[in-house]
C-alpha positions as CSV (number, residue, x, y, z in Angstrom):
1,X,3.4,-92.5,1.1
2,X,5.7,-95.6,1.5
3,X,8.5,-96.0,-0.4
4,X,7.3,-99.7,-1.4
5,X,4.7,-99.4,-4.4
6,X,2.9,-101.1,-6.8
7,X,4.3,-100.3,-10.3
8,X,2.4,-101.4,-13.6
9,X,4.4,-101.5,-16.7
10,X,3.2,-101.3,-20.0
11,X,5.1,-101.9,-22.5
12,X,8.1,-104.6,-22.1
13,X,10.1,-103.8,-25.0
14,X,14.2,-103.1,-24.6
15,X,13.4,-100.1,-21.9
16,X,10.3,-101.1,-20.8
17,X,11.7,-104.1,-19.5
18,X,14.5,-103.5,-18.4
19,X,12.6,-100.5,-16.4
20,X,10.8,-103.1,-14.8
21,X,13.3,-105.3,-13.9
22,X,14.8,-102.3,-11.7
23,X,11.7,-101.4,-10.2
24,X,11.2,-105.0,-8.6
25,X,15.2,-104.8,-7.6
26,X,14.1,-101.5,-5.8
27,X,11.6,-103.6,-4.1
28,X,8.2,-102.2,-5.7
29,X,5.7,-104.8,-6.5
30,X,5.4,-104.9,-10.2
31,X,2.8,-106.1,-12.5
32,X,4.1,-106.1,-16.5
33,X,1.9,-106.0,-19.6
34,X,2.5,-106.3,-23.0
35,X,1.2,-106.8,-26.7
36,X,3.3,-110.0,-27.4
37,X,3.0,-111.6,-24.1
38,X,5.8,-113.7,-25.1
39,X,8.5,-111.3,-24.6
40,X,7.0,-110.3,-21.2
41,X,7.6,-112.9,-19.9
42,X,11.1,-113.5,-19.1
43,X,10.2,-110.9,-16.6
44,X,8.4,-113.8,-13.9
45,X,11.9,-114.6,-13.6
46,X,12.8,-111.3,-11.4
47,X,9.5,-111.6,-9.2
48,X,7.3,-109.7,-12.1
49,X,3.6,-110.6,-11.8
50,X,3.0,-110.7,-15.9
51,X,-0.9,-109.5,-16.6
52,X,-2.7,-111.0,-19.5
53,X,-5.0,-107.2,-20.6
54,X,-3.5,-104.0,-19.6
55,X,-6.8,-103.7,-17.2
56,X,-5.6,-106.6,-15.3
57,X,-1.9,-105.0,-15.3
58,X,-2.9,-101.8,-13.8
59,X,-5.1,-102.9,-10.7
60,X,-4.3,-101.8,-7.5
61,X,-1.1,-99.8,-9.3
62,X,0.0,-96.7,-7.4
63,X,1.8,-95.7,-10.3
64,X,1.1,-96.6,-13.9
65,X,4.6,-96.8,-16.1
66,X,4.1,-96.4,-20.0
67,X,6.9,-97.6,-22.1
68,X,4.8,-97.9,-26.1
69,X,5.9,-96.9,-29.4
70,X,3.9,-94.0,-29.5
71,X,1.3,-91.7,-28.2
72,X,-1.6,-93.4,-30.2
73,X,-0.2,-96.6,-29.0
74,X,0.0,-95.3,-25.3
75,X,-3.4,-94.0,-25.3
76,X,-5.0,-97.2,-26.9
77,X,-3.1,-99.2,-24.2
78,X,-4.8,-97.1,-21.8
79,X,-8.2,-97.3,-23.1
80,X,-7.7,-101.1,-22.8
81,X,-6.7,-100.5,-19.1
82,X,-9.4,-97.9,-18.2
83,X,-11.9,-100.7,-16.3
84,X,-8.6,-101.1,-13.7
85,X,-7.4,-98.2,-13.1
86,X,-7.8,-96.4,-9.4
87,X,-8.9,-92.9,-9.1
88,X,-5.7,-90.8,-7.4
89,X,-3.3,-93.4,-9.2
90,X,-0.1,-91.6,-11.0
91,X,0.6,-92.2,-14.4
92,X,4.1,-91.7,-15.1
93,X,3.8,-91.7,-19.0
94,X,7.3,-92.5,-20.2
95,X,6.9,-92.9,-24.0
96,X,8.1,-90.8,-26.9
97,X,5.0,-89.6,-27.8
98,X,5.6,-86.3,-29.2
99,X,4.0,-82.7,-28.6
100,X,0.7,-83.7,-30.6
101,X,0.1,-86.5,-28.9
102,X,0.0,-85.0,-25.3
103,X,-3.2,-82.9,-25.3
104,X,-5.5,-86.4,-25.7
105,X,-3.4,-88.3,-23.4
106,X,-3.9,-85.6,-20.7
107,X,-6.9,-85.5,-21.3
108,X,-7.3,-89.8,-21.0
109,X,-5.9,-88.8,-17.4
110,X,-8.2,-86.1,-16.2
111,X,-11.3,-88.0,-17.3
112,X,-10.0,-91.2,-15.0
113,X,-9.0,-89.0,-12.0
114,X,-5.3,-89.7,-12.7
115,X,-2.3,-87.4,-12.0
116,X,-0.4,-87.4,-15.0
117,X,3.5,-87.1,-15.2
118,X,5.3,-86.3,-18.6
119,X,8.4,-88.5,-18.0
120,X,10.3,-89.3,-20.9
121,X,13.8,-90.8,-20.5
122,X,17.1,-90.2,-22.1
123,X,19.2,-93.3,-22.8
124,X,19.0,-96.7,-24.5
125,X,19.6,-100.2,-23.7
126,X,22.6,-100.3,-21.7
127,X,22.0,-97.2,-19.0
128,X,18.3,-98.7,-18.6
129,X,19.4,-101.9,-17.5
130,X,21.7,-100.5,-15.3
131,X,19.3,-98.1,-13.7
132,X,21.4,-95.4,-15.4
133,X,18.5,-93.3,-17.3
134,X,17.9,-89.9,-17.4
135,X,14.0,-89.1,-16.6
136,X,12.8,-85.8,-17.7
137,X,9.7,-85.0,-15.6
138,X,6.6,-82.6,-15.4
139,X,4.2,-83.2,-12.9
140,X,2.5,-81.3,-10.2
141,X,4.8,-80.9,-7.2
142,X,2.9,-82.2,-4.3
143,X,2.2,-85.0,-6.4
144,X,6.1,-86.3,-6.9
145,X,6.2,-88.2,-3.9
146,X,4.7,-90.9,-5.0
147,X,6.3,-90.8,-8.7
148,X,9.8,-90.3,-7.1
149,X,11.0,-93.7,-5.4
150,X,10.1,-95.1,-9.6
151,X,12.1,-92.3,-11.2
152,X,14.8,-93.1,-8.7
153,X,14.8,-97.3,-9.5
154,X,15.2,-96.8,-13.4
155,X,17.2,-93.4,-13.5
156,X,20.5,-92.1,-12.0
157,X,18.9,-88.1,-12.0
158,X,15.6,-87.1,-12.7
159,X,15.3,-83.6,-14.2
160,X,12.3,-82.0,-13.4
161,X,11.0,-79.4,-16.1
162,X,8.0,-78.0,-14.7
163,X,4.3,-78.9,-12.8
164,X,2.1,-79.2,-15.6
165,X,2.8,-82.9,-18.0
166,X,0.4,-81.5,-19.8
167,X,2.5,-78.8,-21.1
168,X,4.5,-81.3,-22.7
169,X,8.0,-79.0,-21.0
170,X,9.4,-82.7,-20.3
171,X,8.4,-83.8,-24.5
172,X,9.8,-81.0,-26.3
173,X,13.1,-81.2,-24.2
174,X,13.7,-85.0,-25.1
175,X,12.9,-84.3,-28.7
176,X,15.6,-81.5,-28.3
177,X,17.9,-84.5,-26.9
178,X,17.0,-86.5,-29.9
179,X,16.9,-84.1,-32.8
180,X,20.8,-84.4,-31.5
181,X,21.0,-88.1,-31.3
182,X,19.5,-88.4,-34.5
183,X,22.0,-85.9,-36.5
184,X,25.3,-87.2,-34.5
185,X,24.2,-91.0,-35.6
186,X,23.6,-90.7,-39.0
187,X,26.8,-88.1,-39.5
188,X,28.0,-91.3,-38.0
189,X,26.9,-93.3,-40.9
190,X,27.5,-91.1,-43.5
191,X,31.3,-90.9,-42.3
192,X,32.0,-94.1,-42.4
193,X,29.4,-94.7,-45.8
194,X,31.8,-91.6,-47.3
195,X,35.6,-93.3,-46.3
196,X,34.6,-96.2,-47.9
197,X,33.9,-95.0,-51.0
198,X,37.2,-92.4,-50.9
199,X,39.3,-96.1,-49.9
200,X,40.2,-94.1,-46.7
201,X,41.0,-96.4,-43.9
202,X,38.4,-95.0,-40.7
203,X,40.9,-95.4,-38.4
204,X,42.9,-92.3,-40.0
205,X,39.8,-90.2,-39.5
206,X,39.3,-91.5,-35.7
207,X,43.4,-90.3,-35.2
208,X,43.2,-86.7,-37.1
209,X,40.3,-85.7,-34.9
210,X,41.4,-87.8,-31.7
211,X,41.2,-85.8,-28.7
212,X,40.2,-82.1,-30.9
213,X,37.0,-80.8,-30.1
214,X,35.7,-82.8,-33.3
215,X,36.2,-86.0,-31.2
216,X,33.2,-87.7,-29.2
217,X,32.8,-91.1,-28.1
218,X,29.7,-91.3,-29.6
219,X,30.7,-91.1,-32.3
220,X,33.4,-94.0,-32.0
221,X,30.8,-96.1,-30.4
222,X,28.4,-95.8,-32.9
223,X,30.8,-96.5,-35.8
224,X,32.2,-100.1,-33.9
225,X,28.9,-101.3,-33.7
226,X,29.1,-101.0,-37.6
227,X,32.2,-101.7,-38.2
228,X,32.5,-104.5,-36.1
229,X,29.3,-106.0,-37.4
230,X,27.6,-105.7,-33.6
231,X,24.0,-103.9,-34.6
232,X,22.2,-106.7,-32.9
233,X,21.0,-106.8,-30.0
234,X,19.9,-102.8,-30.3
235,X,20.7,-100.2,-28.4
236,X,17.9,-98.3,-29.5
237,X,16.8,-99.5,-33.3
238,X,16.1,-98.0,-36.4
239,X,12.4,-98.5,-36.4
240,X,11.8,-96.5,-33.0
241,X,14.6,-94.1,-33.9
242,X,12.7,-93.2,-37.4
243,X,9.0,-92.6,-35.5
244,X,11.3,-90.1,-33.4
245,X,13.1,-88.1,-36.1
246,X,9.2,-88.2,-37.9
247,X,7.6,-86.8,-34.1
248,X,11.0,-84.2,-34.5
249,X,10.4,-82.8,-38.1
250,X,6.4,-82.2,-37.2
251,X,7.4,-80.2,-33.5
252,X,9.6,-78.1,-36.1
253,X,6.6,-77.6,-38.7
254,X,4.1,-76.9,-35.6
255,X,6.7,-74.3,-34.4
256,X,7.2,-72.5,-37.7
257,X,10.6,-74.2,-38.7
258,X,12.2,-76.0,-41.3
259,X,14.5,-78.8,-39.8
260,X,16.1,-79.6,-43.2
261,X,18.8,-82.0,-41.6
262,X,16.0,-84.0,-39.2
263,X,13.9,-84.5,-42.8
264,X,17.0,-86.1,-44.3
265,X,17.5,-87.9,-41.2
266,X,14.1,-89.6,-41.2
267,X,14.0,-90.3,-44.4
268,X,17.8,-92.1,-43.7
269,X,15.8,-94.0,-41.0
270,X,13.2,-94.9,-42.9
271,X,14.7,-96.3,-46.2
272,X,17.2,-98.5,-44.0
273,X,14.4,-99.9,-42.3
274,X,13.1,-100.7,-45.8
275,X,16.2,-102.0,-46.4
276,X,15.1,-104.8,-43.4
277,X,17.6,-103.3,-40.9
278,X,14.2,-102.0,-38.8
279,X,14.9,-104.1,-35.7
280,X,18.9,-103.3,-35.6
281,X,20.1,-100.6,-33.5
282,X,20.3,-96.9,-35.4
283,X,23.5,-97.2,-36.2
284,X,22.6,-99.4,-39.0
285,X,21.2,-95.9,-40.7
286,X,24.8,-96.1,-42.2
287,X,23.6,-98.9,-44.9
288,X,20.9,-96.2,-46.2
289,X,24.2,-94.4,-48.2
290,X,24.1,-97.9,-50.4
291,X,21.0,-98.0,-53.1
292,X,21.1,-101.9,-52.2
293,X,21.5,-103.6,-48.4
294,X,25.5,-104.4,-47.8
């Protein structure tokens, strides 16, 4: 198969379109769809044909990209697409949708005659528009051709974890990845939460663990976007990063486990997006230490 392709997005939220705005630099033909047509489209701009249904998105697509909230979102999206979809067509589904999710979405694929690629991706506003993501794949291998040239426009490695996306191997790594994410930013939080209280100036704590194996730069980028009042726009919000810790905590429970620290770590999400900080990026899980928004 040529290199050239025709790429549907769905889903132009802060990956989504930044994903396809690196496809169509890569020289793919891409049509972009999504639920508030408004933010779409700022993507005619880069050559983008923006669809007005998800089955108008997806005709003639030799791969279909999903970027959604979640798996109930993905597969409705999908649903709505069904009437244009091709037979043979790949479906590179990219969103977090977590390890229940995966068995109807699958099975969405197998009943349209589409080869279907668990492809979730590591990384958050910046590395996606720079093409910088990590893709974590599973697919069948004679199928990756035609998957490959897209993984290679909106990620710097793709990491191939086995030939069945059914199996969800891709999934239950990325949730790994974010059960991580998820601890490190809201330690973040409760760091800088905990020296204000004490009247300990942050920048003694960033020089007594400065290049010790306690030091990280996540860490010190997470607590300047606090400190320095810079949580808008997101990296990767509160809002999506709460479904995620949520999708986390119920991979634990289906696997025997109690994730103690993820649980507190949702709930952390969750009451600063109560707090109205929904749409800021994660790092604004530091205001959920106050009873009242700052």
């Amino acid at each position: 198969m040529t290199d050239q392709l025709t790429v549907s997005v769905l889903g132009t939220g802060i990956m989504g379109a930044a994903m396809a705005r690196n496809l169509a630099r890569a020289g793919h033909t891409v049509h972009a769809w999504n639920r508030s047509r408004a933010k779409a489209e700022p993507l005619a701009a880069d050559g983008i044909r923006v669809a007005d249904t998800p089955a108008d998105a997806v005709r003639a697509a030799d791969v279909v990209l999903t970027m959604l909230y979640d798996g109930p979102a993905a597969l409705d999206v999908m649903r709505q697409a069904a009437p244009g979809l091709r037979p043979g067509a790949a479906w590179a589904q990219s969103t977090t949708a977590g390890i229940a999710a995966l068995g109807e979405l699958a099975g969405f694929a197998r009943e349209h005659g589409l080869v279907f690629f668990d492809a979730p991706v590591l990384g958050t506003r910046q590395p996606a528009e720079a093409g910088q993501l990590l893709v974590l794949a599973a697919g069948p291998a004679d199928a990756r051709p035609t998957v490959t040239p897209v993984f290679d426009a909106v990620g710097s490695r793709t990491v191939w974890t086995g030939e069945d996306g059914a199996a969800g191997s891709a999934t239950r790594l990325k949730l790994v990845a974010n059960s991580w994410v998820i601890a490190a930013t809201n330690a973040t939080g409760e760091v800088l939460a905990l020296a204000e209280a004490l009247d300990v100036d942050p920048d003694r704590f960033f020089d007594a663990i400065a290049g010790g194996p306690l030091d990280m730069g996540y860490l010190r980028a997470k607590a300047a976007l606090v400190r320095d009042g810079a949580l808008t726009p997101p990296q990767f919000a509160v809002a999506t990063a709460a479904k995620d810790a949520r999708l986390i905590v119920e991979a634990g429970e289906r696997a025997g486990l109690r994730l103690d620290g993820a649980a507190a770590g949702a709930e952390r999400l969750a009451r600063a997006a109560a707090q109205g900080h929904g749409d800021e990026d994660m790092a604004a899980v530091y205001f959920a230490s106050f009873d009242e928004s700052k």
